[in-house]
C-alpha positions in Angstrom: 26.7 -1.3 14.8 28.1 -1.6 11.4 30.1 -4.5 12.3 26.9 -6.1 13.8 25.7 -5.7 9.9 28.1 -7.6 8.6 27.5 -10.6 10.7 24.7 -12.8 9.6 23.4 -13.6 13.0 23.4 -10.3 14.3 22.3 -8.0 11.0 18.8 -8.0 11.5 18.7 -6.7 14.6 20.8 -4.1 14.5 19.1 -3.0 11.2 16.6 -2.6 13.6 18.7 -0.7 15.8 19.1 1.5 13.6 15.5 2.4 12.1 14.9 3.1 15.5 18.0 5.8 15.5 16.3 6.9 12.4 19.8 7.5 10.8 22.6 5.1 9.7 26.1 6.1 9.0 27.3 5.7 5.1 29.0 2.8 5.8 25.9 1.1 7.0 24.1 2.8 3.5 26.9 0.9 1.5 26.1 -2.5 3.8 22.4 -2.3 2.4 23.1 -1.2 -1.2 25.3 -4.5 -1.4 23.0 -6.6 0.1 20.1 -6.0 -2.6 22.0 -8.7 -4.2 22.5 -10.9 -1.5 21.1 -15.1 -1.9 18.6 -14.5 1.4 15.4 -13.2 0.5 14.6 -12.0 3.8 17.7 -9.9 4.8 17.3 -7.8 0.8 14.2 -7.1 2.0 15.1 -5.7 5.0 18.2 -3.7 3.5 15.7 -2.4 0.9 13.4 -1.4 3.3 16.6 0.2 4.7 17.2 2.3 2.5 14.1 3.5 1.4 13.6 4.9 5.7 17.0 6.4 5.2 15.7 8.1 2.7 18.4 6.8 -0.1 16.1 5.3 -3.2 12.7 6.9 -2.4 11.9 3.2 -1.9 12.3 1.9 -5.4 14.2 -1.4 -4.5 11.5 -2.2 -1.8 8.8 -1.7 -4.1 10.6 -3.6 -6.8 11.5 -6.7 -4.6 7.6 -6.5 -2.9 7.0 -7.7 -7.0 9.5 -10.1 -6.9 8.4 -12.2 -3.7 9.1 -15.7 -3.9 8.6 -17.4 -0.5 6.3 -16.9 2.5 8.9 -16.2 4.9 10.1 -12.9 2.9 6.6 -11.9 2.7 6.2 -12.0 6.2 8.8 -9.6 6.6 7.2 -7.3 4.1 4.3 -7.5 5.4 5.7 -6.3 9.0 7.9 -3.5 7.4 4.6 -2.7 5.8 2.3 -2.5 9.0 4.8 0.5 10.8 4.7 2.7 7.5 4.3 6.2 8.2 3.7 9.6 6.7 7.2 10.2 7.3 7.9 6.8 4.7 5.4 8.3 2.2 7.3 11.4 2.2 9.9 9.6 0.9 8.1 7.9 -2.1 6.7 9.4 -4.9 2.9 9.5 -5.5 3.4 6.5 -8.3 5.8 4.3 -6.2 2.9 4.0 -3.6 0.3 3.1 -6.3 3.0 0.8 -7.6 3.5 -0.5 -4.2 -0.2 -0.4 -4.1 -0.9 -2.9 -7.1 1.5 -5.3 -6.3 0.0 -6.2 -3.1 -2.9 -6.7 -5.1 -1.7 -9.5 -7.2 -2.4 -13.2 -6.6 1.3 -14.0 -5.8 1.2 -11.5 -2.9 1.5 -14.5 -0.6 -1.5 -13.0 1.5 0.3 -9.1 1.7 -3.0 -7.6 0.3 -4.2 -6.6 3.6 -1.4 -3.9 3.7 -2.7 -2.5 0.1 -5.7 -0.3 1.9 -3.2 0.9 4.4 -0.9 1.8 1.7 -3.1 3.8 -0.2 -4.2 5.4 2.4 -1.6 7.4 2.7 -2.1 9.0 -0.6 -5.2 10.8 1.3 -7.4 12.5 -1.7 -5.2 11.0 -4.3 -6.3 7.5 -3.0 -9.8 8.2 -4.3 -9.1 7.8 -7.7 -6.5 4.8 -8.0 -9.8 2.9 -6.2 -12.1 3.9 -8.4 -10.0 3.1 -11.6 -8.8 -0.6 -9.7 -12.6 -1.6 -9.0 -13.8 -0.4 -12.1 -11.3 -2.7 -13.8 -12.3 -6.0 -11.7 -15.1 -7.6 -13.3 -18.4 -9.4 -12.3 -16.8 -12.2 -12.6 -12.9 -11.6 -11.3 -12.5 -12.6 -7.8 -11.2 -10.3 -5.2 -9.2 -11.1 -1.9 -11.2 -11.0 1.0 -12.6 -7.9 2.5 -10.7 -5.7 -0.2 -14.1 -4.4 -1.6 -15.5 -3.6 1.8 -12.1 -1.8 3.0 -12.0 0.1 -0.3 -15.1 1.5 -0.3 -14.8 2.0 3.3 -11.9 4.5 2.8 -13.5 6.2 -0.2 -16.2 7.2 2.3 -13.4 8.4 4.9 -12.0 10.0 1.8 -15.8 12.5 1.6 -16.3 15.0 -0.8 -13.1 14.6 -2.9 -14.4 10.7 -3.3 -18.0 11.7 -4.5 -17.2 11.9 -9.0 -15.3 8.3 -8.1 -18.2 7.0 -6.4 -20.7 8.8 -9.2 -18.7 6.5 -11.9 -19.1 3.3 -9.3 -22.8 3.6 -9.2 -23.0 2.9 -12.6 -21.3 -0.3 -12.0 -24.0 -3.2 -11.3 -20.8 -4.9 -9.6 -20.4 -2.2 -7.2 -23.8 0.0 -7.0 -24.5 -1.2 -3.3 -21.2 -0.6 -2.1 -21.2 3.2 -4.1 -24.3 3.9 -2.2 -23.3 3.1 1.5 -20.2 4.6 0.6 -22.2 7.5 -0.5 -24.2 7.5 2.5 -20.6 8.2 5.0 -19.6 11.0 2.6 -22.3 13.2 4.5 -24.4 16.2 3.3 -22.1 16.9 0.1 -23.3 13.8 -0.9 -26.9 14.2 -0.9 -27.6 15.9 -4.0 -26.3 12.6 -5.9 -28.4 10.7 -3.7 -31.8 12.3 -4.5 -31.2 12.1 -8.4 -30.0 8.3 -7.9 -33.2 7.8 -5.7 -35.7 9.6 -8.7 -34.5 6.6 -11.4 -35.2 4.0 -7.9 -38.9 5.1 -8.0 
């Protein structure tokens, strides 16, 4: 297998191979530290991605390389690596490399991987609450967001319940977002109803 990583026609797959092992021997670990510096976009991402599921960098160099993204192709493969994350990957990232992670995905030159940012900080669970509240409080009325991000955040804030409900108290004071707070609101359930009736007194 670790000859197979050497080999440029054959290293993808059997760094495939080997995240479905779910262990690589250190000569393979040494393969993808060398290849974060390698002229093909695609196979740093996958090393990186390498070591972060063998648990190596805590997934520093795939965060950092997510930032650095320069063509579609790359992106693609991000975006893939992205979709099979697990709890068993967030286990192996610190709380701040996910909302790093997290951000990232967010920005414009995020060749379209914003659809993996929900799923991302998802996996924070409660913690997730209030990195959304702080990133949709910072977009104005006038920013523009990529599509369906608003619905999908506030869609997980109301997944999120009662640990969501002082973020979602701060959004309703948002013209930009009051609609969204209160639907959210309404998923929460019972714990939410008390905010509900004392938003509904300053409606009538």
């Amino acid at each position: 297998m670790v000859e197979a990583l050497n080999d440029e026609k054959t290293r993808l797959r059997a760094a495939r191979v080997l995240w479905a092992i779910g262990s690589a021997p250190k000569a393979a670990i040494q393969i993808f530290t060398a290849a974060l510096r390698d002229e093909n976009q695609e196979w740093r991402v996958c090393a990186a991605f390498s070591l972060w599921r063998f648990g190596v960098d805590g997934g520093k160099a795939f965060v950092l390389l997510a930032g650095e993204i320069e063509n579609v192709k790359a992106s693609r493969v991000i975006d893939g690596l992205l979709r099979v994350a697990s709890n068993m990957l967030l286990n192996l990232l610190q709380a701040d490399t996910v909302v790093l992670l997290f951000d990232l995905l967010r920005q414009e030159n995020a060749h379209g991987l914003c659809s993996n940012a929900i799923p991302m900080i998802k996996l924070l669970g409660d913690q997730a609450a209030p990195v959304l509240v702080k990133t949709l409080l910072a977009i104005s009325s006038n920013d523009e967001i990529p599509l369906l991000f608003d619905y999908k955040a506030f869609a997980l804030l109301g997944e999120i319940g009662p640990a969501a409900l002082p973020g979602l108290l701060e959004l309703l004071n948002s013209e930009r977002w009051r609609h969204f707070a209160l639907e959210a609101l309404g998923k929460v359930g019972a714990a939410a109803v008390p905010i509900l009736i004392d938003t509904l007194k300053f409606v009538i």
